[in-house]
N, C-alpha and C positions, 0 to 999 in steps of 0.2 A: 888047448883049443876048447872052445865055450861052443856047443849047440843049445838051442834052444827050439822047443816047438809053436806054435799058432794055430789054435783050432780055426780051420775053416769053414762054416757052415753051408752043405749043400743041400737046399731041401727038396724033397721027393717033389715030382710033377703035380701029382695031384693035389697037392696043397699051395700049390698061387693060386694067388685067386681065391684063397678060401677066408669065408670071415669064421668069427671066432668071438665067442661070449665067453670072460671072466671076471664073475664078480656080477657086477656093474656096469664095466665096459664092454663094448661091443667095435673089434678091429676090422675093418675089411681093407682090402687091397685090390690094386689093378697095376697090370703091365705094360707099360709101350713101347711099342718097335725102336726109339730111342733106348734103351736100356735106364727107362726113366720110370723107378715105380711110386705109386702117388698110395699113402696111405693113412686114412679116414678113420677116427677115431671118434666114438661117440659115448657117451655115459657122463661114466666117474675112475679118477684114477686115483686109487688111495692104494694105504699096505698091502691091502688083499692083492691086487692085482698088477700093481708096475712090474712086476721080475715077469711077470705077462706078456708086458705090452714090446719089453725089451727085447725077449725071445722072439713072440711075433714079428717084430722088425729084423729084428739078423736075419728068420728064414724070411723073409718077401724082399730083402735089399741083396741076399745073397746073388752073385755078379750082377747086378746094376753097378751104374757109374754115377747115378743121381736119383738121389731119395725127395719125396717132401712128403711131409709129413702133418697132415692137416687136423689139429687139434681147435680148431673154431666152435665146433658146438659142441666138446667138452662141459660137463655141468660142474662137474668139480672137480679140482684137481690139488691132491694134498703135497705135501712136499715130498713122500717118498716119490711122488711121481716125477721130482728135479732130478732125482737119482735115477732111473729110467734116463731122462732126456742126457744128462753125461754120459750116459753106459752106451748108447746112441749114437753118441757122437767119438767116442771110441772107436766103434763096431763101423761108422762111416768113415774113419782115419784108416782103419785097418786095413779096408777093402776099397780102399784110392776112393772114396766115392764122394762127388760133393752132396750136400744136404740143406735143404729149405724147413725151417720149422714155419709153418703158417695157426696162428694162435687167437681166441676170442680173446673174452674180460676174465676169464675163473684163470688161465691158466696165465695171460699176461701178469694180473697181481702175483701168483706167488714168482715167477721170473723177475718182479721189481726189487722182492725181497732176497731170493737166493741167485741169483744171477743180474747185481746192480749195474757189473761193469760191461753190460752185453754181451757174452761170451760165445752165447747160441745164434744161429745162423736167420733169424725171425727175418722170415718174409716180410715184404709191403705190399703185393699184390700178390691176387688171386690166381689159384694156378688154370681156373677155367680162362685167365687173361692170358696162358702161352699159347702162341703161334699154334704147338704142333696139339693142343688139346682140342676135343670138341664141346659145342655148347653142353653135352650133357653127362660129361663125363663125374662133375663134381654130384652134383642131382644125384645119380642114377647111381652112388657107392652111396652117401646120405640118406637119401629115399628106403634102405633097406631090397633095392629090386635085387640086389648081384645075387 
């Protein structure tokens, strides 16, 4: 007989909801009564920082059932940060969860080149475009107010 273990990540209360500077990048999160968490990513994501960006998402998606994950005004984003975005989507298979990646121009080209066959979950619309979102909910994680 074969066991095997699965770390699950719980993260302490006080940390949803919290943004986070590494490097270059700047992460913040929000919650909704959906078990739907929307997280805003802004800078640059190179070496220094994606094993970062990857952490940061496992604790803000830990029990949600639906991630997205808004990398539009990302300025650069190098290819370690395609390894991020697999490790991601691991970490959403794991924890049943589905996943939105919403993407500008820096991080659509390296996805043209490391991900040709589509593999990631790339939005087409905007997530201040769902039903249960409010007009300012994209603003107001971007803006820097949270």
């Amino acid at each position: 007989m074969t066991t095997a273990t699965c770390r699950v990540f719980r993260a302490a209360p006080e940390t949803r909801d919290a943004r986070e500077t590494h490097h270059r990048g700047r992460f913040s999160s929000c919650h909704f009564p959906s078990s739907t968490v929307l997280v805003t990513v802004e800078g640059e994501i190179d070496a220094a920082n994606h094993r970062a960006l990857a952490r940061y998402v496992e604790s803000q998606a830990a029990g949600a059932t639906r991630l997205v994950l808004d990398l539009a005004n990302v300025e650069f984003f190098g290819t370690a940060g395609f390894a991020s975005l697999h490790n991601i989507n691991v970490i959403c298979s794991r924890y049943g969860a589905s996943w939105e990646l919403l993407v500008g121009p820096q991080v659509r080209r390296v996805l043209r080149i490391c991900d040709p066959d589509g593999t990631l979950p790339i939005g087409e619309r905007s997530f201040v475009e769902d039903p249960n979102a409010s007009a300012g909910d994209r603003e107001f994680l971007v803006g820097g107010n949270h």
